[in-house]
PQR file with spaces between the fields and no chain letter, atoms N, CA, C, O and H, PARSE charges and radii, in Angstrom:
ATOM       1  N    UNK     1      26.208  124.899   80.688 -0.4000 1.5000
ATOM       2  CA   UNK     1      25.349  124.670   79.544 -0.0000 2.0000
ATOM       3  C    UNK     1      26.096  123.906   78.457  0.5500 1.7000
ATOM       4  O    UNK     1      25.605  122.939   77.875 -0.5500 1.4000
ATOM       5  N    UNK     2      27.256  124.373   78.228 -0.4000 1.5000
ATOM       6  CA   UNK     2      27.842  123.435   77.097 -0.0000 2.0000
ATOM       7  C    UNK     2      28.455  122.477   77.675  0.5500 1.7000
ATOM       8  O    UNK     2      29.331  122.094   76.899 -0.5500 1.4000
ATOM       9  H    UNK     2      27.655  125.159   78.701  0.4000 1.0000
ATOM      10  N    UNK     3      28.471  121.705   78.904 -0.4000 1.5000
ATOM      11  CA   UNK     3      28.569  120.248   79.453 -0.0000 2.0000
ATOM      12  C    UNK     3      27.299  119.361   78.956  0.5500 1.7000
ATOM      13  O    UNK     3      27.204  118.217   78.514 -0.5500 1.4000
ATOM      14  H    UNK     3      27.760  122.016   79.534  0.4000 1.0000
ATOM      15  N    UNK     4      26.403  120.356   79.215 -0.4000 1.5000
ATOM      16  CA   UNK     4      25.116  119.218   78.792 -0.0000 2.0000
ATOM      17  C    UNK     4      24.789  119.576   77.410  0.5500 1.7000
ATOM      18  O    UNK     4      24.029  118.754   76.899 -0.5500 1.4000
ATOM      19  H    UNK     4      26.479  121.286   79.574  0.4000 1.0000
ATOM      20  N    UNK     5      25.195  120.744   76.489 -0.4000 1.5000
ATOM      21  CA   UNK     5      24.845  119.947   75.534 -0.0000 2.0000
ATOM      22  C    UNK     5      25.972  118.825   74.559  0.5500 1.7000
ATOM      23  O    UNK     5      25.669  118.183   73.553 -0.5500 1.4000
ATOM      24  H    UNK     5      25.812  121.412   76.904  0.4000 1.0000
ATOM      25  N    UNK     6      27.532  118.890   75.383 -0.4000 1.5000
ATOM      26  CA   UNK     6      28.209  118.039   74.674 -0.0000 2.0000
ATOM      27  C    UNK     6      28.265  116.448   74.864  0.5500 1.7000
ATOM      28  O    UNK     6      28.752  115.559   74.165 -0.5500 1.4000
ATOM      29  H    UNK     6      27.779  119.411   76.200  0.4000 1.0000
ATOM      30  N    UNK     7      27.163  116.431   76.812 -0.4000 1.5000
ATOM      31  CA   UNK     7      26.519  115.024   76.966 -0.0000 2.0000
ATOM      32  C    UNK     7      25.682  114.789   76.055  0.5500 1.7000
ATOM      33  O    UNK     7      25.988  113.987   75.173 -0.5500 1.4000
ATOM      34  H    UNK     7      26.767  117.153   77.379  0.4000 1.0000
ATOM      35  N    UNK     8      24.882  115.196   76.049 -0.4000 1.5000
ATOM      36  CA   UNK     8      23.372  114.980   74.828 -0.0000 2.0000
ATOM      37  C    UNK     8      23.698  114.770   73.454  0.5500 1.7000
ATOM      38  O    UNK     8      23.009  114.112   72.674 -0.5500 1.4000
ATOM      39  H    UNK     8      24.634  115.848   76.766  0.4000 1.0000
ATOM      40  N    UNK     9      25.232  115.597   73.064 -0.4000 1.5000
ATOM      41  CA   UNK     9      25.505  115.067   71.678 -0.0000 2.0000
ATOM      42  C    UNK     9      26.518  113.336   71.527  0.5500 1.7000
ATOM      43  O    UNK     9      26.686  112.423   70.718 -0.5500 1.4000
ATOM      44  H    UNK     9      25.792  116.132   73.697  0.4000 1.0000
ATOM      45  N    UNK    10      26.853  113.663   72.601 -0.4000 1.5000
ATOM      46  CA   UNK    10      27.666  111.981   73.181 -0.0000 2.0000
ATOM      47  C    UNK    10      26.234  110.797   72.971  0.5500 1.7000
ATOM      48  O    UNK    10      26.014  109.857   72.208 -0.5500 1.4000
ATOM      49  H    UNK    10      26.717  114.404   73.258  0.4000 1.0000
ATOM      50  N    UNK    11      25.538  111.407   74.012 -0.4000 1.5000
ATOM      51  CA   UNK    11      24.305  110.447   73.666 -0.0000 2.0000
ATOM      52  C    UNK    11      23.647  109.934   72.971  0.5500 1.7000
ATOM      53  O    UNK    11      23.333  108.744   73.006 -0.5500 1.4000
ATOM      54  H    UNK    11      25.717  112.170   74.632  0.4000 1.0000
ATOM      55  N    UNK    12      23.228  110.959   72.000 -0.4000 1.5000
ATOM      56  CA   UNK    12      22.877  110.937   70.601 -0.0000 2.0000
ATOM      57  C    UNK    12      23.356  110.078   69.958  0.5500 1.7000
ATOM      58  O    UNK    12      22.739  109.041   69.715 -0.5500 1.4000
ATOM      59  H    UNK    12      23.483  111.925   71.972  0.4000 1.0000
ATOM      60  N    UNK    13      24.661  110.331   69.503 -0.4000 1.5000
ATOM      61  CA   UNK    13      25.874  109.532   68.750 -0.0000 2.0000
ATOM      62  C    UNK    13      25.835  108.148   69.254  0.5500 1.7000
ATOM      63  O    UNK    13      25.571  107.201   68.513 -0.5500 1.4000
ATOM      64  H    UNK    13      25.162  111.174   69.700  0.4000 1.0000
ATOM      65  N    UNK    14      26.139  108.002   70.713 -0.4000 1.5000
ATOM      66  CA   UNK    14      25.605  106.464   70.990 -0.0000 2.0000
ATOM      67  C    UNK    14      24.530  105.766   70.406  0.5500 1.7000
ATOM      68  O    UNK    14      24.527  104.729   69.743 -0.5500 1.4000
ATOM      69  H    UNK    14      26.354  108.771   71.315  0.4000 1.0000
ATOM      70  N    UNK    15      23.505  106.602   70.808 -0.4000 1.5000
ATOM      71  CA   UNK    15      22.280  106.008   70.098 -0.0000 2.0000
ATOM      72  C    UNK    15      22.244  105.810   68.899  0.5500 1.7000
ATOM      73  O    UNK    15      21.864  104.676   68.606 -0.5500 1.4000
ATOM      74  H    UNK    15      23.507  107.445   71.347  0.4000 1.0000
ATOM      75  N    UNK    16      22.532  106.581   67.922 -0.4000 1.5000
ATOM      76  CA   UNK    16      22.782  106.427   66.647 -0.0000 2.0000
ATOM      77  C    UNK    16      23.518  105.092   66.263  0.5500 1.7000
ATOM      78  O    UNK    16      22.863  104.117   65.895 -0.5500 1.4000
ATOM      79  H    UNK    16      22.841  107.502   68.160  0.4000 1.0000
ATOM      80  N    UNK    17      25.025  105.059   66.361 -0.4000 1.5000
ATOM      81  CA   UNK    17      25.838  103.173   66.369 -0.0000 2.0000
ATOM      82  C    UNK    17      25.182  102.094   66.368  0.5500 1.7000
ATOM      83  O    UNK    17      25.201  101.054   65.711 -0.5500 1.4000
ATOM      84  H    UNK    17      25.557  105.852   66.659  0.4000 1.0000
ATOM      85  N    UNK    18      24.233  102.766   67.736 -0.4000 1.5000
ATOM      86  CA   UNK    18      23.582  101.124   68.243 -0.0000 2.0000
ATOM      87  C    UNK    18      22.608  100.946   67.296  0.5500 1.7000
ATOM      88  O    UNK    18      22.656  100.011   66.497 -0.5500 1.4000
ATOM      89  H    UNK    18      24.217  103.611   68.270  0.4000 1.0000
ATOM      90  N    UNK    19      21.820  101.675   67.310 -0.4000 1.5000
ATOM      91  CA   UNK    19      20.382  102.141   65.917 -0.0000 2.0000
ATOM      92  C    UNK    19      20.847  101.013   64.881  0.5500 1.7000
ATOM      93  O    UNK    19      20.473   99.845   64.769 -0.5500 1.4000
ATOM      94  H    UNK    19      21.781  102.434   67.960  0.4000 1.0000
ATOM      95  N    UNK    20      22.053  101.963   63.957 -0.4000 1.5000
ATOM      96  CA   UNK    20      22.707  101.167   63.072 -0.0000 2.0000
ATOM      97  C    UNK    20      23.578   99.872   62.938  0.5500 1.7000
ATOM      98  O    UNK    20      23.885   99.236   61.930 -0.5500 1.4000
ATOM      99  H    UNK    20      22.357  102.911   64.047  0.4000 1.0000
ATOM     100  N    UNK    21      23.841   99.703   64.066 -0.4000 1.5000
ATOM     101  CA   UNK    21      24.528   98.222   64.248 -0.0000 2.0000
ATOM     102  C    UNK    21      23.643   97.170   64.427  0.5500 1.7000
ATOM     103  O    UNK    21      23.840   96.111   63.831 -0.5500 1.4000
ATOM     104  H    UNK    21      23.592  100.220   64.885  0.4000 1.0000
ATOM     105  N    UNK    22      22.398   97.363   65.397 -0.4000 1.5000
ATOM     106  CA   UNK    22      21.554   96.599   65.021 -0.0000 2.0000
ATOM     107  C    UNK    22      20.358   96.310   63.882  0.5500 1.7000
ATOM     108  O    UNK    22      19.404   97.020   64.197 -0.5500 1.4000
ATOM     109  H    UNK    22      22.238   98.224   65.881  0.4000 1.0000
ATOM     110  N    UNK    23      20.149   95.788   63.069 -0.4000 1.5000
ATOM     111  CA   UNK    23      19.033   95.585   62.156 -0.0000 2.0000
ATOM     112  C    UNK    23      17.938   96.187   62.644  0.5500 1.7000
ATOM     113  O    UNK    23      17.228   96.949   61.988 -0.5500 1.4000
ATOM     114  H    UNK    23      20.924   95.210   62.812  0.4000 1.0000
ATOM     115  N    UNK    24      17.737   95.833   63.940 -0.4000 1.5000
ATOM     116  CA   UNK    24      16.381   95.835   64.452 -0.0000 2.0000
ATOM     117  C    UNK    24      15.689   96.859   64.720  0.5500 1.7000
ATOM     118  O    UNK    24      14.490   97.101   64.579 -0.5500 1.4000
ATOM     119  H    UNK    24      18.314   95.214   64.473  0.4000 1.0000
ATOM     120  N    UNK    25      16.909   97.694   65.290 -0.4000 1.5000
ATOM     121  CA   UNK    25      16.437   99.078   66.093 -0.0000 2.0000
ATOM     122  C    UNK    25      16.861  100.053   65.027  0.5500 1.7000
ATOM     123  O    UNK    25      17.632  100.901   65.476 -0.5500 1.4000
ATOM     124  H    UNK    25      17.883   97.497   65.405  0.4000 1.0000
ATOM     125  N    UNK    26      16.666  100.145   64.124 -0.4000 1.5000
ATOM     126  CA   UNK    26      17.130  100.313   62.923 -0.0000 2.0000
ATOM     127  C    UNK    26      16.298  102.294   63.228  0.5500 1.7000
ATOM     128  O    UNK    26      16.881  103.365   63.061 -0.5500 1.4000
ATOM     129  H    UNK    26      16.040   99.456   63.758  0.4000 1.0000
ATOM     130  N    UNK    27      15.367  102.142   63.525 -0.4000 1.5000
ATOM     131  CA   UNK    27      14.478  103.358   63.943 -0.0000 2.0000
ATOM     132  C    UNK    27      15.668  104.003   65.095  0.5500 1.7000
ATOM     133  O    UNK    27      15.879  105.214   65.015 -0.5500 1.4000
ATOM     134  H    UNK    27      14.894  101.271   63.660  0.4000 1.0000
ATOM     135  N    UNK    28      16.222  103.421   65.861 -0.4000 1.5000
ATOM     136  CA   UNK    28      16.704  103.851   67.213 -0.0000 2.0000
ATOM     137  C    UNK    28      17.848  104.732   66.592  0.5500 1.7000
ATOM     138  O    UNK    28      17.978  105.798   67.193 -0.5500 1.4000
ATOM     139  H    UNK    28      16.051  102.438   65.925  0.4000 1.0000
ATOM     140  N    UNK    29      18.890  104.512   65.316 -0.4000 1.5000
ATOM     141  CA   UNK    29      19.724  105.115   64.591 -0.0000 2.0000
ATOM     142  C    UNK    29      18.966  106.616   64.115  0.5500 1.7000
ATOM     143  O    UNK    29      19.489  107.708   64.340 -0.5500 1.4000
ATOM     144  H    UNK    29      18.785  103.646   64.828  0.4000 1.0000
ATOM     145  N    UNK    30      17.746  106.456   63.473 -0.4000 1.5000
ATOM     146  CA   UNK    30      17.381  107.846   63.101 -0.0000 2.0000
ATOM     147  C    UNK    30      17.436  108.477   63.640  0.5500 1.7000
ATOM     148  O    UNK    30      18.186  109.438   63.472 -0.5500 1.4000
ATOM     149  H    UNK    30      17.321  105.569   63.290  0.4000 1.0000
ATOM     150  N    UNK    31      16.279  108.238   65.123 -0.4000 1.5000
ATOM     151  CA   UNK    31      15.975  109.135   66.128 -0.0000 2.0000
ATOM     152  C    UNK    31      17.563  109.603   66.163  0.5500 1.7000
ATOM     153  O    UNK    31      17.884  110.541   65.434 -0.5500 1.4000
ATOM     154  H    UNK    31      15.670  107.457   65.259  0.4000 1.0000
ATOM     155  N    UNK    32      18.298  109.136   66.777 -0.4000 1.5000
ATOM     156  CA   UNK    32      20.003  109.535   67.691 -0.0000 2.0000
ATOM     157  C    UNK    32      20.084  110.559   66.234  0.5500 1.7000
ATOM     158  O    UNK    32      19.958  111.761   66.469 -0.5500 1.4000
ATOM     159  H    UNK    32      18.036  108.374   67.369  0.4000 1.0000
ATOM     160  N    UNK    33      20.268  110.195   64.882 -0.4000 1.5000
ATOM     161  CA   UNK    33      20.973  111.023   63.762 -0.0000 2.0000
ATOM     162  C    UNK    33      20.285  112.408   64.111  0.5500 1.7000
ATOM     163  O    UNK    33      21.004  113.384   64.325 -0.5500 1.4000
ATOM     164  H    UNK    33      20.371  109.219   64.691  0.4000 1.0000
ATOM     165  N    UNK    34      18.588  112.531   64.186 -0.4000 1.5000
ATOM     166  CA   UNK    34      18.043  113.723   64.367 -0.0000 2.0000
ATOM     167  C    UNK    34      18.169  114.180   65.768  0.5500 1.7000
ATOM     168  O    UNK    34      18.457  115.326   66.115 -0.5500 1.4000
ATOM     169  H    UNK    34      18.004  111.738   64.013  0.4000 1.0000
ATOM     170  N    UNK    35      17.993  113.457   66.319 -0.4000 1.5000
ATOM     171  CA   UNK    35      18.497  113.999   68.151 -0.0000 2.0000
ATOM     172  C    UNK    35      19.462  115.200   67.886  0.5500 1.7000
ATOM     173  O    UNK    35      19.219  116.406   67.833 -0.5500 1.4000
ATOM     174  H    UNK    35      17.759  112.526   66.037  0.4000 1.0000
ATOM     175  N    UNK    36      21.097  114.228   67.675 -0.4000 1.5000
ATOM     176  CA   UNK    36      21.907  114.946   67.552 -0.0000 2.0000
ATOM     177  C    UNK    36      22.328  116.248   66.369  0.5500 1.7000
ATOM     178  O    UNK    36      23.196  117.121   66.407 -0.5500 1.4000
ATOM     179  H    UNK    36      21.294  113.249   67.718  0.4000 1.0000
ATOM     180  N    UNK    37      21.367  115.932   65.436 -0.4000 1.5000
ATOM     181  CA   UNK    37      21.577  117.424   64.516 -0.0000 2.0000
ATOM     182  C    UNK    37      21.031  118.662   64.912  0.5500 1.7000
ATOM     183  O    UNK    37      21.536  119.746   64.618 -0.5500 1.4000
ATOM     184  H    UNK    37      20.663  115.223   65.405  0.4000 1.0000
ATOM     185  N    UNK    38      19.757  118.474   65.735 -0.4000 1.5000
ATOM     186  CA   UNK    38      18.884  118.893   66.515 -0.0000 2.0000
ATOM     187  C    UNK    38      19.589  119.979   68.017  0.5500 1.7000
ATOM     188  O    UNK    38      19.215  121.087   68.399 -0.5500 1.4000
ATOM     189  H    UNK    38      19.347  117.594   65.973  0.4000 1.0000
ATOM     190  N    UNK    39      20.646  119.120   68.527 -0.4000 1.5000
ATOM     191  CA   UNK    39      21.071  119.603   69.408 -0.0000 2.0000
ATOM     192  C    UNK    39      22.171  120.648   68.907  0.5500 1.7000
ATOM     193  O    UNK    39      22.128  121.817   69.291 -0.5500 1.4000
ATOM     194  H    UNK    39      20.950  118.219   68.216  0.4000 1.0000
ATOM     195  N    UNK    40      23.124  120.200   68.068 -0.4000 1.5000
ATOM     196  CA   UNK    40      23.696  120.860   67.545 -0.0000 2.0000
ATOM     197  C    UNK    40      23.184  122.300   67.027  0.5500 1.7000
ATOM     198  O    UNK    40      23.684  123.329   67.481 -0.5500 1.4000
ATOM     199  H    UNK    40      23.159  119.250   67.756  0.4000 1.0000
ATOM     200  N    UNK    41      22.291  122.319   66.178 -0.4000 1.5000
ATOM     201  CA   UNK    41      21.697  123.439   65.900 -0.0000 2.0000
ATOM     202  C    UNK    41      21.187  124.543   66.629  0.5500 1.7000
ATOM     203  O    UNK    41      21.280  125.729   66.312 -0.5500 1.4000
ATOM     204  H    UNK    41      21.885  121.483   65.810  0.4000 1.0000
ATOM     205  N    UNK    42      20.687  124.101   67.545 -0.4000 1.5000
ATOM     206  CA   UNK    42      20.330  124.254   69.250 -0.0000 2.0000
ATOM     207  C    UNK    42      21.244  125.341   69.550  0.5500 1.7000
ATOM     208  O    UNK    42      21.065  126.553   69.435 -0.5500 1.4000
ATOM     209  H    UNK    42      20.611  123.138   67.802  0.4000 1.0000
ATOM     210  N    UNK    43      22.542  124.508   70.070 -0.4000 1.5000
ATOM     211  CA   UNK    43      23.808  124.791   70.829 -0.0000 2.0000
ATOM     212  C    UNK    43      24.471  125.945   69.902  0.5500 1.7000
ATOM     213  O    UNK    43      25.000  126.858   70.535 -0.5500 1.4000
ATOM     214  H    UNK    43      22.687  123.524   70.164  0.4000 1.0000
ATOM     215  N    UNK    44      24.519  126.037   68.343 -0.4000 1.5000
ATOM     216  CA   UNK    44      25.254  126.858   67.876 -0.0000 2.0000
ATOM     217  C    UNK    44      23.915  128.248   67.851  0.5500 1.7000
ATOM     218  O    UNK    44      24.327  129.382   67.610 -0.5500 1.4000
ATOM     219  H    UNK    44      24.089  125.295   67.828  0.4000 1.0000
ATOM     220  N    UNK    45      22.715  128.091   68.053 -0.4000 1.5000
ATOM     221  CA   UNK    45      21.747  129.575   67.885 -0.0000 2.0000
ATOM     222  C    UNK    45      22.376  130.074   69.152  0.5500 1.7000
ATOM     223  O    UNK    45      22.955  131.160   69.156 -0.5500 1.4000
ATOM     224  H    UNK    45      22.380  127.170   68.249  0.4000 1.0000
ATOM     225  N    UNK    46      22.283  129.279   70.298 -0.4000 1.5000
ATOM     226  CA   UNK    46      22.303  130.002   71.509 -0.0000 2.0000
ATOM     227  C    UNK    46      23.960  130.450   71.382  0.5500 1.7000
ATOM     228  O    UNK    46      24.313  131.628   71.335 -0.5500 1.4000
ATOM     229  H    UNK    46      21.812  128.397   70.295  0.4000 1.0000
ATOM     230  N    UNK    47      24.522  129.757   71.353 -0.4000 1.5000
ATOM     231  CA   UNK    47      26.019  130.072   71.371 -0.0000 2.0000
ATOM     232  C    UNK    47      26.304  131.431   70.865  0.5500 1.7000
ATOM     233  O    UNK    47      26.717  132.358   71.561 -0.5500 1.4000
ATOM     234  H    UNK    47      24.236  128.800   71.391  0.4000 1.0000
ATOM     235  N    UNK    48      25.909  131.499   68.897 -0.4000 1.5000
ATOM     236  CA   UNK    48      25.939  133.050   68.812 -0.0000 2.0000
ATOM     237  C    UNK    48      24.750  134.123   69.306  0.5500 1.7000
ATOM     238  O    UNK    48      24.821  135.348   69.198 -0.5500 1.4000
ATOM     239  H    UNK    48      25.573  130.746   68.332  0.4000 1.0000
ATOM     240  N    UNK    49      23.582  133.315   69.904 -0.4000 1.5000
ATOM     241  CA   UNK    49      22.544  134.567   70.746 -0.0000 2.0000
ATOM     242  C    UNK    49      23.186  135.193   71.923  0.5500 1.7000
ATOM     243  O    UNK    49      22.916  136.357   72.219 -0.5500 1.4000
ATOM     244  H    UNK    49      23.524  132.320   69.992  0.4000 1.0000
ATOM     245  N    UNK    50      24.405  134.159   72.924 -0.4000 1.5000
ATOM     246  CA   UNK    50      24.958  135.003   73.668 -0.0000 2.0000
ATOM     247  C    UNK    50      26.062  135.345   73.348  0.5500 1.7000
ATOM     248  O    UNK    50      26.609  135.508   74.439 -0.5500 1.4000
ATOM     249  H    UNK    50      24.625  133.214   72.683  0.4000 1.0000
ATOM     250  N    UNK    51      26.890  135.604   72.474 -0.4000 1.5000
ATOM     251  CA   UNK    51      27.881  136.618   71.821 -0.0000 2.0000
ATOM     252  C    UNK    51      27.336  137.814   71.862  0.5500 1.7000
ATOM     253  O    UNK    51      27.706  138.697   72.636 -0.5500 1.4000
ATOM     254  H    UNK    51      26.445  135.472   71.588  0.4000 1.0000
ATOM     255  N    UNK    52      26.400  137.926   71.015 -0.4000 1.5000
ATOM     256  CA   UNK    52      25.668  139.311   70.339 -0.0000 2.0000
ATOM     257  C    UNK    52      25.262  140.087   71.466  0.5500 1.7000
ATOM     258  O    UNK    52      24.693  141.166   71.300 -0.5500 1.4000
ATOM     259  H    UNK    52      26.099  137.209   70.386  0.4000 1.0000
């Protein structure tokens, strides 16, 4: 589980660069910024749901 979500945050982050490096896809940067905050948030509920 935390392989895929540290792919998905890799991914994200890619997406995000490109988003912002290009003018164009300028939308493609948001999505990746919220993707990846998204996942993160994700990864740390479950993380401490299976501690507890």
């Amino acid at each position: 589980m935390l392989t895929l979500v540290v792919v998905l945050l890799a991914v994200w982050l890619v997406l995000s660069i490109v988003g912002f490096a290009v003018e164009g896809i300028f939308w493609l940067g948001v999505i990746g910024v919220v993707l990846f905050v998204a996942t993160a948030i994700i990864a740390v509920i479950r993380r401490r749901a299976n501690r507890a």
